[in-house]
mmCIF file of the C-alpha atoms, coordinates in Angstrom:
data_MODEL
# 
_entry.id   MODEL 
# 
loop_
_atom_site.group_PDB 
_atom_site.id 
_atom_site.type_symbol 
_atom_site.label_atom_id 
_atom_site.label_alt_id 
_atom_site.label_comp_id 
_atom_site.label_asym_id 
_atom_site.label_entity_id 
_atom_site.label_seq_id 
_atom_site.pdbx_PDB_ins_code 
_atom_site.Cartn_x 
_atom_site.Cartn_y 
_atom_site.Cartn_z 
_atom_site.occupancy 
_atom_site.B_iso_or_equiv 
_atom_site.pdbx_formal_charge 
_atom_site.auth_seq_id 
_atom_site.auth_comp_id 
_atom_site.auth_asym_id 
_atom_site.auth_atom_id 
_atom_site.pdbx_PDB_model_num 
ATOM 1  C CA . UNK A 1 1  ? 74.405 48.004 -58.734 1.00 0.00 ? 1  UNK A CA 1 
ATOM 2  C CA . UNK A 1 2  ? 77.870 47.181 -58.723 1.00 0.00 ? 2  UNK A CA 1 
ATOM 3  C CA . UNK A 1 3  ? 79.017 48.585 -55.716 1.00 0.00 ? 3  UNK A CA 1 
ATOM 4  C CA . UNK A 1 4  ? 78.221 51.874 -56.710 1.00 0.00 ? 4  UNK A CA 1 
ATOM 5  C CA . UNK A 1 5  ? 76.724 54.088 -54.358 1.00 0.00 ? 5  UNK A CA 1 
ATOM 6  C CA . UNK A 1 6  ? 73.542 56.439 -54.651 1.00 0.00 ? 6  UNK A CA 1 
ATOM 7  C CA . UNK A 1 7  ? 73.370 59.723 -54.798 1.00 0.00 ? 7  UNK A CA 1 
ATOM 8  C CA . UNK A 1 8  ? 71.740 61.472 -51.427 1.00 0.00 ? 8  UNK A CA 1 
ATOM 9  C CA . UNK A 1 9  ? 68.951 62.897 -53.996 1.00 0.00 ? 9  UNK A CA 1 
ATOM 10 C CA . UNK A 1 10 ? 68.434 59.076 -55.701 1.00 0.00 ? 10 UNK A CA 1 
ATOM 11 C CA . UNK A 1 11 ? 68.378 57.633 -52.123 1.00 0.00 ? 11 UNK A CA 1 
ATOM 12 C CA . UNK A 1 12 ? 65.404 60.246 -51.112 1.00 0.00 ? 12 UNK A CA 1 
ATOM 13 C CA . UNK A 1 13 ? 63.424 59.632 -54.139 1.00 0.00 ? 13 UNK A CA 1 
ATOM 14 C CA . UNK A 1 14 ? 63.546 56.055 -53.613 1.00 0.00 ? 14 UNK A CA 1 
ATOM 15 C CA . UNK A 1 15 ? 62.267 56.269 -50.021 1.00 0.00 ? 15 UNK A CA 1 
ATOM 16 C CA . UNK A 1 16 ? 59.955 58.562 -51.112 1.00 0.00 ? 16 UNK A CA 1 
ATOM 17 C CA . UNK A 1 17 ? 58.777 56.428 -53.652 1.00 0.00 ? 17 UNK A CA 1 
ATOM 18 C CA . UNK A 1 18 ? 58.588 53.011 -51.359 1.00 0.00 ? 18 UNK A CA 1 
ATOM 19 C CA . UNK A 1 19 ? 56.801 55.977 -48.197 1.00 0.00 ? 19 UNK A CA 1 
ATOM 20 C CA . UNK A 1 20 ? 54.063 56.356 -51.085 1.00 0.00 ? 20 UNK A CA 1 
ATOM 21 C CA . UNK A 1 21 ? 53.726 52.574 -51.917 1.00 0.00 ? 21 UNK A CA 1 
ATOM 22 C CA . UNK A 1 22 ? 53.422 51.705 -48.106 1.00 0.00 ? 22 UNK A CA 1 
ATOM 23 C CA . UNK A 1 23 ? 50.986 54.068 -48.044 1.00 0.00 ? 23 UNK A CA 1 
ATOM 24 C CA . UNK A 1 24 ? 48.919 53.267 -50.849 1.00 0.00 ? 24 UNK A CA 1 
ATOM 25 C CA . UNK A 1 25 ? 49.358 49.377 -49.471 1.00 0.00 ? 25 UNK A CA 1 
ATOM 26 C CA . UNK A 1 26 ? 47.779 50.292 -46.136 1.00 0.00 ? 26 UNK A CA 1 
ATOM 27 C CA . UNK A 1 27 ? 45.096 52.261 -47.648 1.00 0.00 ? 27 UNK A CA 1 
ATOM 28 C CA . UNK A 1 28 ? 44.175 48.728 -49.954 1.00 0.00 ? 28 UNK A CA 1 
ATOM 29 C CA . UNK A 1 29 ? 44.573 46.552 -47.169 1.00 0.00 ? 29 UNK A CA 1 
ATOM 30 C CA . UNK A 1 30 ? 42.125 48.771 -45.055 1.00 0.00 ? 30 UNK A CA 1 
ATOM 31 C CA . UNK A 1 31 ? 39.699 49.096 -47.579 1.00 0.00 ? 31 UNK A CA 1 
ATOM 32 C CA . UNK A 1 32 ? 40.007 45.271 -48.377 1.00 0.00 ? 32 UNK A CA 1 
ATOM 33 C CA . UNK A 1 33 ? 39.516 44.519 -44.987 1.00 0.00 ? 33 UNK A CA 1 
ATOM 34 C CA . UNK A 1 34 ? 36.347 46.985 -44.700 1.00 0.00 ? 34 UNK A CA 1 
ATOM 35 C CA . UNK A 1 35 ? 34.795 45.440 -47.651 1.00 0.00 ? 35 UNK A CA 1 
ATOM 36 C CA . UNK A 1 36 ? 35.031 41.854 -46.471 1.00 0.00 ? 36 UNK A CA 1 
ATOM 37 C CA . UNK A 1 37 ? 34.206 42.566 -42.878 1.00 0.00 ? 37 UNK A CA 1 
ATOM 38 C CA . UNK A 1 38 ? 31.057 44.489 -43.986 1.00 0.00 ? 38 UNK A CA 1 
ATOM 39 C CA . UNK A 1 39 ? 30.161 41.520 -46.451 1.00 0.00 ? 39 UNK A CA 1 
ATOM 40 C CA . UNK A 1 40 ? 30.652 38.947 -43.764 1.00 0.00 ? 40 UNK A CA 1 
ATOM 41 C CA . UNK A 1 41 ? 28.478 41.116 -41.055 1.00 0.00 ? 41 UNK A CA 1 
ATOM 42 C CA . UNK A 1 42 ? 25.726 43.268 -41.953 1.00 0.00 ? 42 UNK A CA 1 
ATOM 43 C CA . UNK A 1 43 ? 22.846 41.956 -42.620 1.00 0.00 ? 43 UNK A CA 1 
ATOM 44 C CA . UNK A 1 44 ? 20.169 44.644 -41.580 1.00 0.00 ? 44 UNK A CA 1 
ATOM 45 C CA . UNK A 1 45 ? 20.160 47.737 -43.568 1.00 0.00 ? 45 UNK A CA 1 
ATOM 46 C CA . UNK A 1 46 ? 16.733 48.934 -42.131 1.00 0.00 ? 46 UNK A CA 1 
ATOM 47 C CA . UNK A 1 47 ? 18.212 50.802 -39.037 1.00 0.00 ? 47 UNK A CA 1 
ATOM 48 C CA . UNK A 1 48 ? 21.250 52.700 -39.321 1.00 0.00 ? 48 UNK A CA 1 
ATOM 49 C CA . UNK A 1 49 ? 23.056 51.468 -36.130 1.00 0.00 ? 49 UNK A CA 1 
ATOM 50 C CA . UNK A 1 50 ? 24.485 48.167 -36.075 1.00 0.00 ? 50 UNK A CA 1 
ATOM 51 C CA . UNK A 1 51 ? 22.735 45.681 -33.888 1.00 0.00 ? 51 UNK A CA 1 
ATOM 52 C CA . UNK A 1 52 ? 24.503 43.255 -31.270 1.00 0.00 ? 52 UNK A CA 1 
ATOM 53 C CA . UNK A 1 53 ? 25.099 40.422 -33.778 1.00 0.00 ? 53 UNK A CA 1 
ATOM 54 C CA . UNK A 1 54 ? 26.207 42.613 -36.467 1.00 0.00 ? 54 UNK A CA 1 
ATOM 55 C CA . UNK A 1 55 ? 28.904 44.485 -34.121 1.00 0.00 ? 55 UNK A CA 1 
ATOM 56 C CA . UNK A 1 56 ? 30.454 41.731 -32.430 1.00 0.00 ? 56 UNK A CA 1 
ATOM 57 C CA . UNK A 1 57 ? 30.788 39.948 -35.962 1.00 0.00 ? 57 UNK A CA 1 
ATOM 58 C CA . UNK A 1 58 ? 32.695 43.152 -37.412 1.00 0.00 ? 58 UNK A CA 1 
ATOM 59 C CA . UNK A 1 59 ? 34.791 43.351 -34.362 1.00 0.00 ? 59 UNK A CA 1 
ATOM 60 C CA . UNK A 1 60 ? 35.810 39.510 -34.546 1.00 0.00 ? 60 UNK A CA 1 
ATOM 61 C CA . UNK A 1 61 ? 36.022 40.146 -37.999 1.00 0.00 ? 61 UNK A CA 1 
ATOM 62 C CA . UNK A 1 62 ? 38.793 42.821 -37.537 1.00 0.00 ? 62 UNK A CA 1 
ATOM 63 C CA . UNK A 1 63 ? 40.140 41.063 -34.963 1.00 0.00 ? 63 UNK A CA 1 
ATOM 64 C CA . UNK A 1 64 ? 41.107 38.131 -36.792 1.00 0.00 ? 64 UNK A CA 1 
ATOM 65 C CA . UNK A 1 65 ? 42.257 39.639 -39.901 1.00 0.00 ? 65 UNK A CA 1 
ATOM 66 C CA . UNK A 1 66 ? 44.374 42.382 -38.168 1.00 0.00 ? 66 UNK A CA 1 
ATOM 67 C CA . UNK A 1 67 ? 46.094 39.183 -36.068 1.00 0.00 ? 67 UNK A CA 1 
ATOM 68 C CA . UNK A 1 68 ? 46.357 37.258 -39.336 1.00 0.00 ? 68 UNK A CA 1 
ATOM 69 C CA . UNK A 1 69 ? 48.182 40.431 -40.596 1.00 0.00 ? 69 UNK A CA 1 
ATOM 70 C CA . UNK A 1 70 ? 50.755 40.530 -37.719 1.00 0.00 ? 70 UNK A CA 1 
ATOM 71 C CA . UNK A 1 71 ? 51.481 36.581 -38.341 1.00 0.00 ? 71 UNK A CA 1 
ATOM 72 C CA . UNK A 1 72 ? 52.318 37.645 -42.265 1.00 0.00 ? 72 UNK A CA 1 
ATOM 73 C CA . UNK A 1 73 ? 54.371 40.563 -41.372 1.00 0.00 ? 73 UNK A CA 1 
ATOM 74 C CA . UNK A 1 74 ? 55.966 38.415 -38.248 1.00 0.00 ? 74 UNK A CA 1 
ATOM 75 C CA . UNK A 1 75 ? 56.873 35.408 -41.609 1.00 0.00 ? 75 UNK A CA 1 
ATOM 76 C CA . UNK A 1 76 ? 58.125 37.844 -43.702 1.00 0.00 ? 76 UNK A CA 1 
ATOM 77 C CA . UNK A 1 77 ? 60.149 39.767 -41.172 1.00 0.00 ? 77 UNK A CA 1 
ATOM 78 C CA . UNK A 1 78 ? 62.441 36.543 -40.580 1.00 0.00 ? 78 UNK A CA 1 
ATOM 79 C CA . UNK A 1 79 ? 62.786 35.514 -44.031 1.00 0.00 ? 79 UNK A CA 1 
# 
């Protein structure tokens, strides 16, 4: 756009639209992360609590990604 400027409705359906996309992003990410957590960790599927091994490795699991995540968002931040 050449300068022009958006209209207060155009400007709120755009932010809407970007509010759902975030959204939708986080929910992906989450599930991602779920999936490939739960992959990496459980390994026993005879008891229905997690055992010592199994919940540490999920929490170092989550841990990692989620500070992986922050280093991304830190990179793209400052481009």
């Amino acid at each position: 756009m050449s300068g022009q400027k958006l209209s207060a409705k155009d400007e709120q359906r755009i932010v809407n639209k970007l509010n759902k996309l975030q959204v939708e992003q986080t929910m992906e990410t989450t599930l991602d992360l779920t999936n490939k957590c739960f992959q990496a960790c459980i390994t026993n599927f005879r008891i229905r609590k997690l055992d010592d091994d199994e919940e540490l490795c999920v929490y170092k699991c989550i841990s990692l990604n989620y500070k992986f995540q922050i280093i991304i968002l830190h990179k793209f931040a400052f481009l």
